[in-house]
C-alpha positions in Angstrom: 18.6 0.9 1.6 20.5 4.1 0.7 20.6 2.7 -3.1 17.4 2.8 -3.7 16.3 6.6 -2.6 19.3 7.7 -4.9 18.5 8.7 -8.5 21.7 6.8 -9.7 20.0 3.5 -7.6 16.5 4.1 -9.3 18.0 4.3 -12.5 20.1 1.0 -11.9 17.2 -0.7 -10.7 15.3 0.1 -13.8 18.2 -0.8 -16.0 18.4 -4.4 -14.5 14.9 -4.7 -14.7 14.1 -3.6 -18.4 17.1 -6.2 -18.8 15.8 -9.2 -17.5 12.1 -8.4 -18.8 14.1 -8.1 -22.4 15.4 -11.8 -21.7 12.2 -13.3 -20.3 10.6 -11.9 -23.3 12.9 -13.3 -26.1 13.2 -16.3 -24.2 9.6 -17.0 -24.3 9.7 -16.1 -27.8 11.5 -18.8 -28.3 10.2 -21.0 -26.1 6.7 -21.2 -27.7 7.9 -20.9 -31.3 9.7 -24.4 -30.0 5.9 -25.6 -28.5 3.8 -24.3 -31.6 6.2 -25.9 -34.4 5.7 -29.4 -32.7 1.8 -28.6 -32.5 1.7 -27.9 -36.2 3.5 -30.9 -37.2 0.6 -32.5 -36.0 -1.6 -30.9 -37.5 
């Protein structure tokens, strides 16, 4: 676990995970843009 008591390894790790958080965020963005437009249709 050499990578992660390395700078260059903490820095990667954060890199990866600011990118999947970026992705889970936009796709739950769209994901309950897609599940509030079907509840307002009903309404």
């Amino acid at each position: 676990m050499e990578l992660v008591t390395t700078t260059a390894g903490y820095e990667m790790l954060l890199r990866w995970g600011h990118l999947l958080a970026g992705i889970t965020w936009i796709g739950l963005l769209y994901y309950f843009n897609l599940v509030q437009g079907e509840f307002f249709k009903e309404a």
